[in-house]
N, C-alpha and C positions, 0 to 999 in steps of 0.2 A: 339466475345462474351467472359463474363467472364468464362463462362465454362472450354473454352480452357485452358487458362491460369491454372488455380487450376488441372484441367491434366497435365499440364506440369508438376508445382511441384512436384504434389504428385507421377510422377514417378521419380521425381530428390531427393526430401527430404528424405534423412537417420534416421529413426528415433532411429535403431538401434546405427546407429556410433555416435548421438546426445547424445543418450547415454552415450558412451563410453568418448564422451566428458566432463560431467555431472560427470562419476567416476573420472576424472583426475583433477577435480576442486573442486570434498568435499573433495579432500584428505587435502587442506590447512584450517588452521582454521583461517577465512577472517573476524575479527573482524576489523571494520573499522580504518583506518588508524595504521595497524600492517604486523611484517613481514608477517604473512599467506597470506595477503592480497596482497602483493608485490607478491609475490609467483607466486600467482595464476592468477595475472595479466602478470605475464612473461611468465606462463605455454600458456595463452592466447595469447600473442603477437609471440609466437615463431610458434605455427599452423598458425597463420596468413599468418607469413612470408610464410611461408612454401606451403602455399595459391597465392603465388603471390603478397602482399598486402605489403604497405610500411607503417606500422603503426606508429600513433603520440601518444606518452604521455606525458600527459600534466598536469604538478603540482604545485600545490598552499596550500602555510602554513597552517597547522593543530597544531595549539596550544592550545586550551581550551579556544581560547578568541578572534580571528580573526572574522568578523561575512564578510559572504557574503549574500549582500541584504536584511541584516536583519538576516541570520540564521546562528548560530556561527559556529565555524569548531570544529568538537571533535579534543583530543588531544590523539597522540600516547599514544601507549599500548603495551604491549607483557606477555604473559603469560611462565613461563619454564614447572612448575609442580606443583603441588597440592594433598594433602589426608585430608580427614576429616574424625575423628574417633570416636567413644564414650571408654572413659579408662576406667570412674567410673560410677556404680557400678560394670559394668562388659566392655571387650571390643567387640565393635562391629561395626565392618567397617561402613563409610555412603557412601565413594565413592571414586576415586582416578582420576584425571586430564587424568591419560591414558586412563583409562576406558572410563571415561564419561567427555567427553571437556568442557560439560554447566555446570558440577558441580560447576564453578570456574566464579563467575559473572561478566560478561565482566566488567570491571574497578577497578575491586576488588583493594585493596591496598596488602603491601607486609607483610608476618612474614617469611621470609626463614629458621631462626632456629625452628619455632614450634611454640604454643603457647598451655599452658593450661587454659580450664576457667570456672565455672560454666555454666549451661545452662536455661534461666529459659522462658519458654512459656508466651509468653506475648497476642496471639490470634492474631486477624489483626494488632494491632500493631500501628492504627492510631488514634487511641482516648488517651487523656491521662488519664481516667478510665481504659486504657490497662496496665497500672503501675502502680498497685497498690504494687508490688514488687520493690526491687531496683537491678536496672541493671548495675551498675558503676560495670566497670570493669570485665562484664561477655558476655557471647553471648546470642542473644536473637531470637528465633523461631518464628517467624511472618508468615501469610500469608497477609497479607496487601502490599500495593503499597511500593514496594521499596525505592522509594523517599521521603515518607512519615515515613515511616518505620525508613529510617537514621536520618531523620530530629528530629522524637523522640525521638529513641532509643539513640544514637549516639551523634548528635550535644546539644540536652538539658540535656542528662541523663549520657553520657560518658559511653556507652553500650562498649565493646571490639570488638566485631563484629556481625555478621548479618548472621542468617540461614535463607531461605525463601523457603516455599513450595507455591504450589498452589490449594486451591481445587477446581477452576472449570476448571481441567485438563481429559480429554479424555482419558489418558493411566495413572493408577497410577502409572505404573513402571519407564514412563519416567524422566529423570532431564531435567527440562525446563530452556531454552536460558530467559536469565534476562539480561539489558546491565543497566551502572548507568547513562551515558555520562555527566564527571563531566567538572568544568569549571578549568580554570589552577590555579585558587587559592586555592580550594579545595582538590587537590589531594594530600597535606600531611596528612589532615585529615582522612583519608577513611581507614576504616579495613579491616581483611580480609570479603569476603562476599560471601557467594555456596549458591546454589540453588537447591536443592533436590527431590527426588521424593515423591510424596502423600504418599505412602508407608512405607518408612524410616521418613517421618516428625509424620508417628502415630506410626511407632514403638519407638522412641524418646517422647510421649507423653503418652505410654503404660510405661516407666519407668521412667518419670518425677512423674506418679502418685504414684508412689511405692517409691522412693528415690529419695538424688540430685545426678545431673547427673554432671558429668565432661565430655566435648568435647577437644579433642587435631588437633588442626588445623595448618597444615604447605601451604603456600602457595606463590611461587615464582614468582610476577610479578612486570614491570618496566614500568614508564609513561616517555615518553619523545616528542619531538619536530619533528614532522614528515611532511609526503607531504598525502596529498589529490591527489590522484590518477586517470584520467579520459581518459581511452583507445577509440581510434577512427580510422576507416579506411571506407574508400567514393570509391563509384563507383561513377564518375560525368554523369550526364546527359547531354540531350542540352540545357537545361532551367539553371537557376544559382538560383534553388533551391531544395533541397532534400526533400526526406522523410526519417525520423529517425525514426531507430529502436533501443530502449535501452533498458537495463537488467542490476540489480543493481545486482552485484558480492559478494557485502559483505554478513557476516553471519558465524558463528561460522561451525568448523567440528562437523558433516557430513554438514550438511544444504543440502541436496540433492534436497527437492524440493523446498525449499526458500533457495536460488533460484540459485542452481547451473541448476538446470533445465533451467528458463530462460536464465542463462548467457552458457551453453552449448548448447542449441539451437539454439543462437543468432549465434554462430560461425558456428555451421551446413548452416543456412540459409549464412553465409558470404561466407564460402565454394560453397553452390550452385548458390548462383548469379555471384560469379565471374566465375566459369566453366561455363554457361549461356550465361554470358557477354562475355568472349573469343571465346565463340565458335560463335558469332551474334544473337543467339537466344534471347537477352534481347534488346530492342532497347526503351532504357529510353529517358522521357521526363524530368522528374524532376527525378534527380540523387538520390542513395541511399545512404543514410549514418549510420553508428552500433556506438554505445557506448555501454561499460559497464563500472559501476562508483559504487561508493558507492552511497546507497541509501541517495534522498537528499542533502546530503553536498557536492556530487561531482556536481549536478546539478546546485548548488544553486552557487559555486565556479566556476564551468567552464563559468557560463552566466554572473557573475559579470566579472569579470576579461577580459572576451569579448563577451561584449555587441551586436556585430553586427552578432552575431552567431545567434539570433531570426531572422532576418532578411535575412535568409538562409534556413530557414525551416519553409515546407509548411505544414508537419502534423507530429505525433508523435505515435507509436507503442509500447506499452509497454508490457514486454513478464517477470511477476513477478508467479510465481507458475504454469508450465503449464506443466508437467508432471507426477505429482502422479496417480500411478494406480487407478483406479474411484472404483474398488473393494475393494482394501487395506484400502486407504488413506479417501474414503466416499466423497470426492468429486464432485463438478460441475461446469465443465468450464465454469465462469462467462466472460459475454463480459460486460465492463463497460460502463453504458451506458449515453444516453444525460444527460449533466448538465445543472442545471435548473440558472445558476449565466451565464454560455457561453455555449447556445448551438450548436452543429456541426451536421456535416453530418456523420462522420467518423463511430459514436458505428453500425448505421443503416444500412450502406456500411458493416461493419464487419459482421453484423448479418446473411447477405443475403448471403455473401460465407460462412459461416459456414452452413448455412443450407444445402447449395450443397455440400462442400466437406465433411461430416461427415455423408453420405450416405452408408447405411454397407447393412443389412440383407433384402430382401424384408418380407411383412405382409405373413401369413398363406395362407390365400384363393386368395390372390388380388395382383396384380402388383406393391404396394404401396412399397415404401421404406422407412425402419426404422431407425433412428440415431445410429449408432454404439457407441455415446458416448454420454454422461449425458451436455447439453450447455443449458445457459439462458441468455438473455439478461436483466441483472440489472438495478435498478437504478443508479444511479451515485455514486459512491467512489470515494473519494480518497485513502489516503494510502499508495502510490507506487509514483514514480516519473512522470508519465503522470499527477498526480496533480500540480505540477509545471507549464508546461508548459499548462494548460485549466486556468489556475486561468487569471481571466478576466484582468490584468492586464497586460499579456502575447494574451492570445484568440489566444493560435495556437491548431486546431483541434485536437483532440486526445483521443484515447482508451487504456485500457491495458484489457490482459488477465491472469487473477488471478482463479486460481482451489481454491476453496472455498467448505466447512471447509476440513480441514485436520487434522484428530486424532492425528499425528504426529507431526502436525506443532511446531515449537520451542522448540524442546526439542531436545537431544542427539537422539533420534527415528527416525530422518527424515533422512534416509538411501535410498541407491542406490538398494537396492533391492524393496524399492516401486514405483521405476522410470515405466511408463510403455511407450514404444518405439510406439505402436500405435496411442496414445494419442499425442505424440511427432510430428508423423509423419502430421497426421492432425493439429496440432494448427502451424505448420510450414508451412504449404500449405496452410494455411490462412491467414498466417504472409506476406510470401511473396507473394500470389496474390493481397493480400490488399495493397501492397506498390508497388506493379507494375501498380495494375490498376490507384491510384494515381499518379500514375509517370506519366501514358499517358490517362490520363481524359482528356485532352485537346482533343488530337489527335485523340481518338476513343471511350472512353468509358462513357462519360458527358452521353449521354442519357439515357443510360441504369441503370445507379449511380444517375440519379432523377428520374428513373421511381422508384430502388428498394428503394430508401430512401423515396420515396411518398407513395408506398405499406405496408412499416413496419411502417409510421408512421400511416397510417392509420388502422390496423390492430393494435396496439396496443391502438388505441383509443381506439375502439373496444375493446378490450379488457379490457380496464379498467373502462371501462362503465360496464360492465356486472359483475365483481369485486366490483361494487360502489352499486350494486340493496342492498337495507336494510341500506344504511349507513342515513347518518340524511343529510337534502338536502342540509343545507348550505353549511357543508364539500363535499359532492357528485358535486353538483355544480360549487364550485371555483375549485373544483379538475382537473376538466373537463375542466372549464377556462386555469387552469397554464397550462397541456398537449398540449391545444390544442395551446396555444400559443407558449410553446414548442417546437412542434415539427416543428411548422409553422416554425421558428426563425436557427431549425434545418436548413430544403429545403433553408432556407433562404443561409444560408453559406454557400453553394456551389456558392455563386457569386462569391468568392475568384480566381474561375479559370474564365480564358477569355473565353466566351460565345457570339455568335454572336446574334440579335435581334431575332431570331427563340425560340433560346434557354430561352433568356431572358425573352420574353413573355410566356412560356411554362412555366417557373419557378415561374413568378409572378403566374399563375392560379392556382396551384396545392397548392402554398399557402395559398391562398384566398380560395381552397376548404377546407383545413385540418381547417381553421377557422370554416369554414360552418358545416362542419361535426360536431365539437364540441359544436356548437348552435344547431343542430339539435337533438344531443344524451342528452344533456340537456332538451330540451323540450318533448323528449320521455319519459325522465324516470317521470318526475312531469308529463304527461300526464294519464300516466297508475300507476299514485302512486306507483312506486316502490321505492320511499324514506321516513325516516318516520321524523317529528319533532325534532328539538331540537335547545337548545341553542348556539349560536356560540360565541365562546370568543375573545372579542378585545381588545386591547392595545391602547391605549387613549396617545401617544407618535408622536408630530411632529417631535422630535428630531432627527436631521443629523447628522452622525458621515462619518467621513475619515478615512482610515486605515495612518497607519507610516510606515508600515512597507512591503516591498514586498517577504516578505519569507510565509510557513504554521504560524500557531500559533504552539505553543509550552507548552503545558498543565501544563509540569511541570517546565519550567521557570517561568510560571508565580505563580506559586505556591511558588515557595523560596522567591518575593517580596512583599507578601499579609503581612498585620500584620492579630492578633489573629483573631478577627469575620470575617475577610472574609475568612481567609485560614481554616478555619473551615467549613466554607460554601462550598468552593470550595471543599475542599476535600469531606463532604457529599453528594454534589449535583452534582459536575463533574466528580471526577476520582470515587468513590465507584457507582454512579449510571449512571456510561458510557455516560457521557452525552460528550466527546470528540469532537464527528462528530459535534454535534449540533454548540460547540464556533465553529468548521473550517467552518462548512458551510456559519454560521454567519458573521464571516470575510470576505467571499469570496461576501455574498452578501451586507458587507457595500460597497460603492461606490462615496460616497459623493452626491449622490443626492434621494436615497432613504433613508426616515423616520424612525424610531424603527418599526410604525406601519404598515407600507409596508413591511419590513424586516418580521415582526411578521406572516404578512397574506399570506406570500409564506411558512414558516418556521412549521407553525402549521400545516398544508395540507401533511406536510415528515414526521414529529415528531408528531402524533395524539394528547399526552399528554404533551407537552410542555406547561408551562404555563407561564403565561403574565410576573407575576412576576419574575419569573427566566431569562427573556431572560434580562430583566432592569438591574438586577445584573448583568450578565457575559456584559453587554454594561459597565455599572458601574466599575466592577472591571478591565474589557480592559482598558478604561479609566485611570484608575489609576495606572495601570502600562504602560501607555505610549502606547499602541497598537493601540489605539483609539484619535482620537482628533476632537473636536464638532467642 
């Protein structure tokens, strides 16, 4: 039984030394493809050894312009030091590179003697009603999207460099992590650029109203020609396929729980399976195998470069934010779950041992056991590298687990003292039972892995059925539709492992119930009217589109090839109104055989307020810059 198994761990996983491991890797500042990053990837390989483990690293060009599978490689960086100060009318620190390492925005360009220069509040920074001042030759105080920011400030108006705060920041004290990730042509262009706290950006706005202000900014960094980075060490199996488990290592110091968390966990769990594995206690079917990489570009590099590496692995484990204290940090360990472009078994498998191992305090009066920690099972995200390898073009099974929000997230705040070793302890005893029970699904555990993936899907039906009482029927309706088709599609991929006719048959039914069930929770709710009228919006669109490309999309590349009216659009309607998820999803579900208006009718069901028109455009301007082809 899986019970066993999640006992074993959780008397073997260290949360405390996970820890320990966590402090020894914020210490480097792991901005991708930089030395911190080398750093800490050797701090990494050297426990390894030290582990028993003959580790591979394995590197491919990082020049601002190499693309793998479509996704370019960033280009070397290094930061020395940095201070930004206000001279005039009076002096007054804004921050120094020791202090605070995000002061200094990952790609910033260089002034190593200093520079002085007016300062003049331009507000977000993305309209060109934002300049109605002239900013030639001075620095300019924006809270708008940094890429948009430059493009005004900078590339049209000859700004000297870039202040950028944030105001919808969690901690005003914090200096939030901003990266530029330019392309190799651009980086003689680029000024200096810090990123400040809410705080210092209104104490700078409290004396911009009173006087001009003069900034003196010194800031010493270098771009060059580096390697892309992607650390691996395998316990094999007897099958000649693994399960991966990866953690993206990059991220400015501290980055404690993005995601030194992950990448020091990951080595705990390598730690414990090989003392496991030496002692006989692990007896894998499908082998284990760890990465940590830079987010993305290591992923997207290590699979171009060798391609037969999909054909190796059977699922995928992603371990991105999973230790912030849930007190501190405000957290809740999200399991990612089915995606509705490829769905799996895996989020629903992860769901069922987190429910058992995160068993803490019993209830007051009753027997009942209560969670000792804050966990949900989500919709589908991406954002982390398990979206790489779920994108249907890939369809290799796969979760991650991401602590979500975190008041600290991306800034200089995200410190080892809000690590919490508990939290640690359990998301690693579910790390590794989840990869052990896939390892020997064949051999022992199939049954049990479609009964609990039959019970969560139906229990979430359920559940969102009674979530839908008061919606308007049409959305309630197809809602019920997509889920239940969903999660059918889910049971469904557990065929992937070898299953004798017992099984087979077993599998086909439980299918063919989670459809039924979804007809049936439909016809209750229009039975007893608990839905009310309304209109449903459709897209009048046969149109087929193909993707070009097998990487994410990339928001703000496409953004530097728009002329005037649509990059105007795009920035209105995409980066200012978050509408990011929506192009990815979008992507994920062209395919070449579904329509705009089939794309439309899964898409408005996630996105409520998505409208017809807007999806035509972002097809349109995909389109036109080449992502898209009819």
């Amino acid at each position: 039984m899986i019970d066993d198994i999640i006992r074993l761990f959780k008397n073997e996983v260290s949360g405390v030394n996970a820890k320990r491991y966590i402090s020894g890797i914020s210490n480097f500042h792991r901005i991708q493809v930089s030395p911190g990053l080398h750093e800490a990837i050797a701090y990494i390989e050297s426990k390894l050894r030290e582990f028993g483990y003959e580790p591979n690293i394995y590197r491919y060009p990082a020049d601002g312009k190499t693309e793998y599978l479509g996704f370019r490689a960033p280009i070397g960086w290094k930061v020395r030091d940095a201070e930004l100060k206000v001279v005039e009318p009076e002096e007054v620190l804004i921050g120094r590179f020791i202090d605070n390492p995000t002061l200094v925005i990952a790609h910033s360009g260089s002034a190593p003697q200093g520079m002085k220069a007016e300062l003049v509040d331009v507000g977000k920074g993305m309209r060109d009603l934002d300049y109605s001042m002239d900013v030639t030759g001075k620095f300019v105080l924006a809270c708008g999207s940094l890429r948009v920011v430059y493009e005004k400030a900078v590339v049209e108006r000859g700004a000297a460099g870039i202040i950028l705060y944030r105001e919808d920041i969690s901690n005003p004290h914090a200096y939030p992590y901003l990266g530029f990730w330019p392309t190799a042509e651009e980086v003689e262009k680029i000024p200096p650029m810090f990123s400040i706290p809410l705080e210092k950006a209104l104490k700078l706005k409290e004396l911009l109203r009173k006087d001009r202000v003069v900034v003196y900014a010194r800031v010493e960094t270098e771009f060059y020609t580096g390697d892309i980075e992607v650390l691996e060490v395998r316990i094999p199996g007897s099958r000649d396929k693994d399960v991966l488990l990866i953690a993206h290592i990059c991220h400015p110091m501290p980055g404690a729980n993005d995601n030194a968390s992950g990448s020091g966990l990951l080595l705990e769990l390598t730690r414990v399976a090989r003392r496991l594995h030496d002692k006989g206690a692990l007896k894998l079917g499908y082998g284990l195998r760890f990465w940590w990489v830079p987010e993305f570009s290591g992923v997207y590099a290590h699979l171009a470069e060798n391609p037969n590496v999909l054909n190796e692995i059977i699922s995928v484990i992603n371990l991105d934010m999973v230790g912030g204290h849930q007190d501190k940090v405000g957290g809740v360990l999200t399991i990612i779950g089915v995606a509705e472009f490829s769905p799996c078994f895996l989020p629903l498998i992860a769901y069922y041992i987190f429910e058992k191992t995160v068993e803490g305090p019993r209830a007051y009066a009753r027997p009942e056991v209560l969670p000792i920690l804050r966990f949900k099972l989500t919709e589908y995200e991406g954002g982390s590298d398990h979206h790489v390898f779920a994108d249907p073009l890939r369809g290799i099974p796969a979760t991650a687990f991401i602590e979500w929000p975190d008041r600290y997230y991306h800034s200089d705040l995200d410190v080892v003292d809000n690590i919490d070793p508990i939290l640690l302890k359990n998301v690693g005893a579910v790390a590794l039972t989840l990869a052990y029970v896939i390892s020997r699904i064949n051999e022992e555990y199939f049954q049990e892995c479609l009964q609990a993936v039959y019970s969560c899907a139906l229990s979430f039906l359920f559940e969102n059925a009674r979530k839908l009482m008061g919606e308007q029927k049409w959305y309630a309706l197809k809602k019920l539709d997509l889920l239940s088709r969903v999660y059918s599609d889910a049971l469904k991929s557990l065929s992937i492992f070898e299953m004798g006719r017992k099984y087979a048959s077993m599998l086909e039914r439980v299918c063919e119930r989670i459809i039924k069930v979804g007809e049936e929770l439909k016809k209750e709710l229009v039975e007893k009217r608990l839905l009310k009228e309304g209109e449903e919006p459709i897209l009048d669109s046969e149109m087929v589109y193909r993707r070009t490309r097998m990487s994410i999309v990339r928001i703000y590349d496409i953004y530097r090839y728009l002329e005037k009216d649509d990059k105007d659009w795009w920035v209105r309607k995409v980066i200012e109104e978050k509408k990011g998820s929506v192009v990815d999803l979008f992507y994920y579900l062209v395919d070449g055989k579904r329509s705009l208006r089939e794309i439309y009718d899964i898409l408005k069901l996630i996105y409520k307020n998505l409208k017809e028109e807007d999806l035509i455009k972002i097809a349109d301007i995909l389109e036109k810059t080449e992502w898209l082809e009819r």
